[in-house]
C-alpha positions as CSV (number, residue, x, y, z in Angstrom):
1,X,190.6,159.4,191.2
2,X,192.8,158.3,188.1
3,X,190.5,157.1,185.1
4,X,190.8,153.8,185.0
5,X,190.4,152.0,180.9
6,X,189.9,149.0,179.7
7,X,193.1,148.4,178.0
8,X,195.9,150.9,176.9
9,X,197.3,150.6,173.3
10,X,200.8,151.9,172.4
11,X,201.0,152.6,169.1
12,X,198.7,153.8,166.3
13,X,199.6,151.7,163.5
14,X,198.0,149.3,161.6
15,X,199.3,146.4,164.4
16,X,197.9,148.6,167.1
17,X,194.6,149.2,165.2
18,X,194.1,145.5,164.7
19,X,194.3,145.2,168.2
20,X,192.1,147.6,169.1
21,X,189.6,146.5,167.0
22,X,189.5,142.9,168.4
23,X,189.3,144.5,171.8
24,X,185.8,146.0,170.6
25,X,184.3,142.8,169.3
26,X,185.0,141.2,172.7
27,X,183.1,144.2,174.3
28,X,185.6,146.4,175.6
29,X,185.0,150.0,174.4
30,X,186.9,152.1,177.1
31,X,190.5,152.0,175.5
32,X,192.6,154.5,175.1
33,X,195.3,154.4,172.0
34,X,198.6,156.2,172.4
35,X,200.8,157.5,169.7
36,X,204.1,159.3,169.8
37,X,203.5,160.8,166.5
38,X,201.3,163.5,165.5
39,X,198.7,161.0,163.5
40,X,197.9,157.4,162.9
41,X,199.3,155.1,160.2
42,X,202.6,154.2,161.8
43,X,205.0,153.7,159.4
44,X,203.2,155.1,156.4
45,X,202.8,157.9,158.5
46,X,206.4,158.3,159.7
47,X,207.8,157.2,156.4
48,X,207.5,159.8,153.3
49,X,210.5,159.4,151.1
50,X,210.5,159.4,147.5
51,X,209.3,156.5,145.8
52,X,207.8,155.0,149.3
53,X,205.3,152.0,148.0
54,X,204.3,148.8,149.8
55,X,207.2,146.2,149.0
56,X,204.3,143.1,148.3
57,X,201.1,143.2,146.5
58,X,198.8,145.9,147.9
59,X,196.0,143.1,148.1
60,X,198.2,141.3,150.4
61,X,199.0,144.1,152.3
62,X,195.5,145.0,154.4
63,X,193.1,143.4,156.4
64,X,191.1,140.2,154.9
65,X,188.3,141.7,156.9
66,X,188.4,145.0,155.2
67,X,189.5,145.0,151.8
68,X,190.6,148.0,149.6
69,X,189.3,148.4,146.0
70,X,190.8,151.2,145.6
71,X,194.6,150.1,145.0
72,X,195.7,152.7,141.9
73,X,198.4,149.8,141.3
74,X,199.3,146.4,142.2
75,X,202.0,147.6,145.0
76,X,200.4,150.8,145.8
77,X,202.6,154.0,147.0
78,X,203.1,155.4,150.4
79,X,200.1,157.6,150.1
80,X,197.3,155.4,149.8
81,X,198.4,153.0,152.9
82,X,198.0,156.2,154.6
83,X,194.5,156.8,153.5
84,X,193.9,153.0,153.7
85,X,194.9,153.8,157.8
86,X,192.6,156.7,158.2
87,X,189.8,155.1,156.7
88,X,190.1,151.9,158.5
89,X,190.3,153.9,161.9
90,X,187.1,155.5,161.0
91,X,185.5,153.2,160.2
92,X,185.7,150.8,163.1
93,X,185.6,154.2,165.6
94,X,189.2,154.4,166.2
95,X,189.8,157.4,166.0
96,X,188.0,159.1,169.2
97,X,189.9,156.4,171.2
98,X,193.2,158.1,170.1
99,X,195.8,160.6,171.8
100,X,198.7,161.8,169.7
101,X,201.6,163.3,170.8
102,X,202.4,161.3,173.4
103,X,204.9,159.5,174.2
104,X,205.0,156.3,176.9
105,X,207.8,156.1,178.7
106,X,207.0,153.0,181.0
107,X,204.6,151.1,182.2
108,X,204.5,149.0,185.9
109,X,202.0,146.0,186.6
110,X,200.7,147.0,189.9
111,X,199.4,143.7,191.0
112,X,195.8,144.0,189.0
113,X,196.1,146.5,186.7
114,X,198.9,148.5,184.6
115,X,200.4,151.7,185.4
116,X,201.3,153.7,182.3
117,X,203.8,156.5,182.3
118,X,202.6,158.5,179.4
119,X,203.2,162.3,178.2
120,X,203.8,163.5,182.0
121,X,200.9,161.7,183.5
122,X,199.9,158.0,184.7
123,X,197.4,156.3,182.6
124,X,195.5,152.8,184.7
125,X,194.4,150.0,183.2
126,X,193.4,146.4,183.3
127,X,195.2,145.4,180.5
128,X,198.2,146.8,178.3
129,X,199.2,146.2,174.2
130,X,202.4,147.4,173.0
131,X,201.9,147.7,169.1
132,X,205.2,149.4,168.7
133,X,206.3,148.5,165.7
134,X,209.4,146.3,164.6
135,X,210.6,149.1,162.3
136,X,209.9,152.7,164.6
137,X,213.6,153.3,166.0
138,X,215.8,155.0,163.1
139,X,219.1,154.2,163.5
140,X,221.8,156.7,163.1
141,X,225.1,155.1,161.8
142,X,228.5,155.5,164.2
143,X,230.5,157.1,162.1
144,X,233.1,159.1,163.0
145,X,232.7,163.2,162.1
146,X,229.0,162.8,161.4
147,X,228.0,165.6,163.4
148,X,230.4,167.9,162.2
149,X,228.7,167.8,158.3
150,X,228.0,171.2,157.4
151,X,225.7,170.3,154.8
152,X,221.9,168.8,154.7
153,X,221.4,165.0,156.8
154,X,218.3,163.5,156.8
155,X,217.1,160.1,157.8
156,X,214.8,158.2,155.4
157,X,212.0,157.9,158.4
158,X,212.1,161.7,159.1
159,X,212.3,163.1,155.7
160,X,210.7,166.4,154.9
161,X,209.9,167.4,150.9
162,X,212.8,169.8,150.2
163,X,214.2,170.6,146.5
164,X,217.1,168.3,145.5
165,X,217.8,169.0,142.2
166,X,221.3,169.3,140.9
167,X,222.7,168.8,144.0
168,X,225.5,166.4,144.9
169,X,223.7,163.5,147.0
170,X,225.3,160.8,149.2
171,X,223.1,157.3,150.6
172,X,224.7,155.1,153.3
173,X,222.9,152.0,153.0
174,X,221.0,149.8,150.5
175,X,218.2,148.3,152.2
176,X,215.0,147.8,150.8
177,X,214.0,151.5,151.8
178,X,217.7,152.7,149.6
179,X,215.9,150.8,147.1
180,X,213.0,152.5,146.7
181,X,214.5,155.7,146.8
182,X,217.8,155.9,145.0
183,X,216.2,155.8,141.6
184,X,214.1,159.0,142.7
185,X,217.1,160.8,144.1
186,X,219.4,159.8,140.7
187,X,216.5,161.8,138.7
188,X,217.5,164.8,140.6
189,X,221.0,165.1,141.4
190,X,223.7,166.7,140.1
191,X,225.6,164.0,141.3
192,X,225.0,160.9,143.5
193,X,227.2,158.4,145.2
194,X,225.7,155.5,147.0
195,X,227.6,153.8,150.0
196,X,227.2,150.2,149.8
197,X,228.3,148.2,153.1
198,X,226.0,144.9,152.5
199,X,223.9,143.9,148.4
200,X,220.3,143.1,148.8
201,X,219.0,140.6,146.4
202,X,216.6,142.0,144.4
203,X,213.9,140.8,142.0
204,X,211.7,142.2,139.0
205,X,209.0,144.0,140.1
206,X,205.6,142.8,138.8
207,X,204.0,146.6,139.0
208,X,201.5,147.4,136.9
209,X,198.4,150.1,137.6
210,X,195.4,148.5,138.0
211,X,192.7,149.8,135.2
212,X,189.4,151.3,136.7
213,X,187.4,149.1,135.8
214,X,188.8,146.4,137.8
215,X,188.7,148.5,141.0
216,X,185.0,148.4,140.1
217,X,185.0,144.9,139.7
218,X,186.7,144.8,143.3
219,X,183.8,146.6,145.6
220,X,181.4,145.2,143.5
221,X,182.4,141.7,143.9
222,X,184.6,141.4,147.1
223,X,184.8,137.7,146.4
224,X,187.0,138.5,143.3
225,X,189.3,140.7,145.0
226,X,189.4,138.1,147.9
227,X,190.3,135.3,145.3
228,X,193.1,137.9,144.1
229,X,194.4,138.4,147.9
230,X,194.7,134.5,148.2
231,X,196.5,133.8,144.8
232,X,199.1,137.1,146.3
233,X,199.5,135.7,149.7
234,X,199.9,131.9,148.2
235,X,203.1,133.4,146.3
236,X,204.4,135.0,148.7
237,X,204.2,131.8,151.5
238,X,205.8,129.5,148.7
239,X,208.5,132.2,148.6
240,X,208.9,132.1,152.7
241,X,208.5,128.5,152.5
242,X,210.7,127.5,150.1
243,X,213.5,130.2,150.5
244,X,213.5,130.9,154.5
245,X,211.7,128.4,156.5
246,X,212.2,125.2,154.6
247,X,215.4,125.6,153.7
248,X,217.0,122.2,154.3
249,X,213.9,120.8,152.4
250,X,213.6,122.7,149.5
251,X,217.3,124.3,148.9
252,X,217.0,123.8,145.2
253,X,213.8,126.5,145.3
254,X,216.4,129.3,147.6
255,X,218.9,128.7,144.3
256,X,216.6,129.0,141.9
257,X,215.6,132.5,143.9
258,X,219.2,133.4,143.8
259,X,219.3,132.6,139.8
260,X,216.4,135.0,139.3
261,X,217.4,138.0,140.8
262,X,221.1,137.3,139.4
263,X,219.4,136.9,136.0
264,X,217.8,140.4,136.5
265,X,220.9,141.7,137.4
266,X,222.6,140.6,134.4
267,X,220.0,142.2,132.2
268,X,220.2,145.3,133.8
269,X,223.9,145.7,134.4
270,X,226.3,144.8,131.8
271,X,229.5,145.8,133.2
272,X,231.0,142.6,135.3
273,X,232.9,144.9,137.7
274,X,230.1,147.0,138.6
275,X,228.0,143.5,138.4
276,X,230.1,142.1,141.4
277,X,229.8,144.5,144.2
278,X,226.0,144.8,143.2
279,X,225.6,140.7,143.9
280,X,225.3,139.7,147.5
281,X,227.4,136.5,148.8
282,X,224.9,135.4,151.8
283,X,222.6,133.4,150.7
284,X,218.9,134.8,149.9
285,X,216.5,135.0,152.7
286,X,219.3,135.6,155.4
287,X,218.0,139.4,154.8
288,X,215.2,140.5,153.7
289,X,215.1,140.6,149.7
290,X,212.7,143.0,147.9
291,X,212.0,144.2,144.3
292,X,212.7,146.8,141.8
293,X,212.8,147.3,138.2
294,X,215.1,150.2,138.4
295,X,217.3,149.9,140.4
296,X,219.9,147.9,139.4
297,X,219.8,150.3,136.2
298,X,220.1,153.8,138.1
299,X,223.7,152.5,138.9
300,X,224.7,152.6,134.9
301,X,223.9,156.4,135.0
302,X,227.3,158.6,134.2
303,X,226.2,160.6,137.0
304,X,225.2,157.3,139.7
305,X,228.3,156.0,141.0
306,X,228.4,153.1,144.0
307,X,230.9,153.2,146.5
308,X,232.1,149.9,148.4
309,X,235.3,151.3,150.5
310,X,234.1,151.1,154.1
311,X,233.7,154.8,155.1
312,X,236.9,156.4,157.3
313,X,234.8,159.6,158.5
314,X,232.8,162.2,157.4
315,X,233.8,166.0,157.8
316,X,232.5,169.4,157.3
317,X,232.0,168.8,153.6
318,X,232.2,165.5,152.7
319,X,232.8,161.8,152.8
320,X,236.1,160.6,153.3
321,X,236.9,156.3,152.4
322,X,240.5,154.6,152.2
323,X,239.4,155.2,148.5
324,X,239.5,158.8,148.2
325,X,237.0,161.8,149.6
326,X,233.4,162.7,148.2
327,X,232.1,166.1,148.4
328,X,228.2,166.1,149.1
329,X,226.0,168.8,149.5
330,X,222.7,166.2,151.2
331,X,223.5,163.2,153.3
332,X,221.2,160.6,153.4
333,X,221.1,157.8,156.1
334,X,218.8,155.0,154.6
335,X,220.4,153.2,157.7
336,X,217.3,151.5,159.0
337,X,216.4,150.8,162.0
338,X,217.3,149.5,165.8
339,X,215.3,146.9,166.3
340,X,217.4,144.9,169.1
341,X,219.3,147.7,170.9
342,X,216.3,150.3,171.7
343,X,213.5,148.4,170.9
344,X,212.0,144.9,172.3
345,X,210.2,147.1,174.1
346,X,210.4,150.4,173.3
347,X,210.2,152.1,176.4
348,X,210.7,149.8,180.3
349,X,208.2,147.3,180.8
350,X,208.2,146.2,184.7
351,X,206.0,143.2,185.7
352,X,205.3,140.6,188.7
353,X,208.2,141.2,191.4
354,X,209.4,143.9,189.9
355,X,210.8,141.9,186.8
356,X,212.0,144.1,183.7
357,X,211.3,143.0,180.5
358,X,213.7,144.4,178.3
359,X,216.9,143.0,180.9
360,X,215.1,139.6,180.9
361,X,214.5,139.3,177.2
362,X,218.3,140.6,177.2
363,X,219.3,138.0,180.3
364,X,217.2,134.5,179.4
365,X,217.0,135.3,175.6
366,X,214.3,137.1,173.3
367,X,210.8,134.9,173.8
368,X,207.2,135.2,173.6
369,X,204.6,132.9,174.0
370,X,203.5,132.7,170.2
371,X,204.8,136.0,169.6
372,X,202.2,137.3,172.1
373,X,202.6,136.8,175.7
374,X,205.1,136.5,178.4
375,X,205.6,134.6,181.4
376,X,205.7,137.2,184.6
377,X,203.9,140.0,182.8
378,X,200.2,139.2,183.2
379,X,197.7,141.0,180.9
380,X,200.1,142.3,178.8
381,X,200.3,141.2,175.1
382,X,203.4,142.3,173.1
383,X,202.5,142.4,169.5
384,X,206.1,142.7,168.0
385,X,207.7,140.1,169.8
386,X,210.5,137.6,169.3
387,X,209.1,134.6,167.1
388,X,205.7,136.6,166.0
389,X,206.3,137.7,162.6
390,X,204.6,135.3,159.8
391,X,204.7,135.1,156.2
392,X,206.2,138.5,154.3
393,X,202.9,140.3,155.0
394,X,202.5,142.1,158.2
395,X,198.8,142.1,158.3
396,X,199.2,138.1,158.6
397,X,201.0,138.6,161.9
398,X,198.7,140.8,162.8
399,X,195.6,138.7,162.2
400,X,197.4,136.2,163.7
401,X,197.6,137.6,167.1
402,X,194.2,138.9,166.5
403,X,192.9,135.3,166.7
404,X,194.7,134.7,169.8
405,X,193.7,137.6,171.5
406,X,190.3,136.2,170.9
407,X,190.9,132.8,171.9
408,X,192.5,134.4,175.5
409,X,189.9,136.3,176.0
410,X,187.1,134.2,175.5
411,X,188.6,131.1,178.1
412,X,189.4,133.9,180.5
413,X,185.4,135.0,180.6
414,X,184.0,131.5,180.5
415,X,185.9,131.0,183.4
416,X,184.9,134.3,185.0
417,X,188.7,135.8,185.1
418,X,189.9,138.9,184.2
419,X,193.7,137.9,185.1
420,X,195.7,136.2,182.1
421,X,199.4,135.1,182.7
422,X,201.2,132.4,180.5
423,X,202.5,130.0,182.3
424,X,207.0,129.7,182.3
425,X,206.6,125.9,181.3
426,X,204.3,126.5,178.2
427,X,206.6,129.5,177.4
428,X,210.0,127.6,177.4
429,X,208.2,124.4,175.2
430,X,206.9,127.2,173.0
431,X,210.3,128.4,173.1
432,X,212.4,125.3,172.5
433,X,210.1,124.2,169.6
434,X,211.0,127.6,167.9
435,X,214.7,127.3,168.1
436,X,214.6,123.6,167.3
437,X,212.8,124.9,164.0
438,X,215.4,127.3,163.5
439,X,218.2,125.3,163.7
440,X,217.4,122.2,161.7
441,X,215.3,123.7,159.0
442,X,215.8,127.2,158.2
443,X,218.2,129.7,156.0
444,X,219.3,131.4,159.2
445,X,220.9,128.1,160.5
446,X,221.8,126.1,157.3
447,X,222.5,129.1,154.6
448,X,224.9,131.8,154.5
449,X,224.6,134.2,156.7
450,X,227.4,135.1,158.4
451,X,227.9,138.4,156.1
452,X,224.4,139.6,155.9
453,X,224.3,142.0,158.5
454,X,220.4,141.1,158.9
455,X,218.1,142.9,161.3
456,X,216.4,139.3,161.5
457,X,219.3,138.6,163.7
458,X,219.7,139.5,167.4
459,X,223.2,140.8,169.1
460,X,223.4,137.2,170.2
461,X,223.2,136.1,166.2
462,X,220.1,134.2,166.8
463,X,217.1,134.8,164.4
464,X,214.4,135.5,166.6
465,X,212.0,137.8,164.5
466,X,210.8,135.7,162.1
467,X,208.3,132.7,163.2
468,X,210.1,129.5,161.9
469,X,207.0,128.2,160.6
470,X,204.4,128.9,157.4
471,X,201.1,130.8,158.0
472,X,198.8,128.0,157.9
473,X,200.6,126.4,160.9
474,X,200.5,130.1,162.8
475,X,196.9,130.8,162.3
476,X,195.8,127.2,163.6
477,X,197.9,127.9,166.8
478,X,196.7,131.0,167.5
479,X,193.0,129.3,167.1
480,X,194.0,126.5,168.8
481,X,196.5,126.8,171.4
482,X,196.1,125.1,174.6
483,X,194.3,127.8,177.0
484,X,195.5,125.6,179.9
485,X,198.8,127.1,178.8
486,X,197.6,130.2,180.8
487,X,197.2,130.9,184.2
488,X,193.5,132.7,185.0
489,X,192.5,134.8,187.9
490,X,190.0,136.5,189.1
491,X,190.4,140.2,190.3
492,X,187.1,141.6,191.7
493,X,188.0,144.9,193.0
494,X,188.4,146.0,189.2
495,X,185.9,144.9,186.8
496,X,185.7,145.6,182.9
497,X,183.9,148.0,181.9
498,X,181.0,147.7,179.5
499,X,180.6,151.3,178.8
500,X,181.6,153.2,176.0
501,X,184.5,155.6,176.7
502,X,186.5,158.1,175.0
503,X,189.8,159.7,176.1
């Protein structure tokens, strides 16, 4: 017979590991965690570029359960989320529970438990988490002769350490990840030319390495280093606040936003020519901003130069714009990611009557039931779903659906279910209250955005990624929520199991 689990969990980041943990405390042990890659951490995993480092304080950026002292600096590099990862899934037994390597390429609800299509073989169980990550499908840019490129392409998530120097380098794109790296590649190349479709405002970055004896200070006192984590995540949710979701409220804090990073761009670029193409003309918030403190200043290098001509086509050798042609040796694509086009979900989701996920999301627009649950899929939770991101640190989403996870699971047990469905009418109030919030309050609705080219956006223009709402009002929903929002039902032929189980 076909092992049955527990629950199946795609995805072996930290949004998958949060999961899985909260499964544990409410006493189901036989899970089974399934990860494409070849190791757990997700995108610090995936991710390796030079220069990679969290874009938000570090203390922000973990568990408020299970602190790190350890940060070297107050946004720590790539390196230590990854070891943050591996000791977190350590710790809490994680790792045992694990299969890399494999690939899920669908799952079915077969009227009391989920069939999962993973690595060549059909996985069972009572309930399924997709943890797939907003940010795990690199996109490759259409461009027109980008096959034929004789020369070195590599894509920011699937770079490899290789020797650069003196080479001519070319970047398409200037997101937050171009960001991070340019400055690293300008200290190696011979030459370097940056493709810029769409700015990114950027602001001074507040890094400093963090002395010793203050990480001693941290695991000895964990109530200091929590008092730290609060004053981070207070700034941060003023910044959301006052520059996304408030916007019709408090459009005098988005300007004054807008006049800090100009201001930093003044000090750093002195040339008004060069000063224009680097200033963005959507408003800030309609994209996601970020900070540096170098790299406005890599683009006043002799050797730097930024290119704004849209790009024609790219041939055996080189770059070709209505501008003029740039030979290139390396080709970067710092071209993000597709969130809306191959993810939401990742691979086909089928539930009740046959219904698929990804055509309805696509058919009756993108929804989730406070970012967690939909309506004809019954226990299945969906942690990166339309309307569930909160606050600019991802470990508050994930806490978030932590807390309802725990709320679900608890009213299904007292009532002696193990079948959860949300109910269509809760789901379209959820629903409506969420584009209502949009509309009327936030930058996505009232700035502008109409030349952002934001991955906040989906390819109907609506902003669905983003929870309209500040984190205080997302955690007391997930505690809170109505659990007569949710259909319960018993399914006695397949009981959880209490027993420890490994893969």
């Amino acid at each position: 017979m076909t092992r049955r689990y527990d629950a199946v969990v795609v995805g072996a980041g930290f949004g998958g590991m949060g999961a899985a943990i909260e499964l544990k405390r409410l006493g189901l042990h036989d899970l089974l965690i399934l990860e494409r890659e070849d190791d757990l951490g997700g995108t610090w995993h995936v991710n390796r570029y030079p220069g990679l480092a969290v874009d938000i304080p570090s203390s922000t950026y973990s568990y408020s359960f299970e602190p790190n002292p350890h940060w070297s600096r107050l946004f720590a590099p790539g390196e230590e989320l990854k070891r943050y990862a591996e000791h977190v899934a350590v710790k809490y037994g994680l790792k045992p529970l694990m299969r890399f390597g494999v690939t899920v390429t669908g799952a079915r609800w077969q009227g009391e438990h989920w069939e999962v299509s993973a690595g060549g073989e059909i996985v069972t169980a009572r309930y399924l988490v997709t943890a797939t990550g907003f940010l795990s499908m690199p996109r490759k840019p259409d461009i027109a002769g980008i096959d034929s490129f004789r020369g070195e392409v590599v894509h920011t998530a699937a770079w490899e350490p290789c020797d650069l120097t003196g080479k001519r380098i070319a970047v398409i794109g200037t997101g937050a990840t171009a960001v991070q790296l340019i400055p690293e590649l300008a200290r190696e190349a011979s030459a370097l030319t940056v493709f810029q479709r769409t700015p990114i405002w950027v602001s001074p970055k507040p890094d400093l390495p963090i002395p010793p004896a203050v990480r001693k200070v941290f695991a000895r006192l964990p109530l200091v280093q929590r008092a730290v984590r609060w004053l981070g995540s207070s700034v941060l949710e003023l910044m959301m606040i006052s520059g996304v979701v408030r916007y019709k409220q408090l459009r005098v804090a988005n300007r004054l936003a807008e006049l800090w990073c100009r201001a930093h761009l003044r000090r750093q670029v002195r040339d008004p020519a060069l000063r224009d193409k680097l200033t963005p003309d959507y408003s800030f918030g309609c994209r996601r901003p970020t900070f540096s403190n170098d790299y406005f200043r890599t683009f006043t290098r002799p050797h730097v130069h930024l290119e704004t001509s849209t790009i024609d086509r790219v041939d055996e050798t080189g770059i070709v714009t209505a501008d003029g042609r740039t030979e290139v040796d390396v080709l970067v694509l710092a071209t993000g990611f597709d969130l809306w086009d191959t993810n939401f979900p990742a691979f086909e989701v089928i539930g009740r009557d046959g219904e698929d996920l990804g055509a309805w999301w696509r058919q009756n627009r993108f929804q989730a039931y406070e970012g967690v649950t939909v309506p004809g899929f019954p226990n299945y939770l969906s942690l990166n779903s339309p309307y569930s991101y909160s606050g600019l640190s991802y470990f508050t989403t994930i806490e978030c659906q932590m807390t309802h996870m725990r709320r679900l699971f608890t009213a299904m047990r007292s009532r002696g279910a193990s079948t959860f469905e949300i109910t269509r009418r809760a789901n379209d109030e959820f629903l409506d209250r969420m584009r209502t919030k949009v509309k009327q309050n936030t930058v996505f609705s009232l700035g502008q955005c109409a030349t952002a080219r934001s991955y906040y956006f989906n390819q109907h223009g609506e902003a669905t990624l983003l929870r309209p709402t500040s984190t205080a009002s997302a955690h007391r929903a997930a505690a809170s929520f109505p659990v007569s929002h949710y259909d319960f039902s018993p399914s006695p032929s397949l009981c959880i199991s209490t027993t420890r189980g490994a893969p």
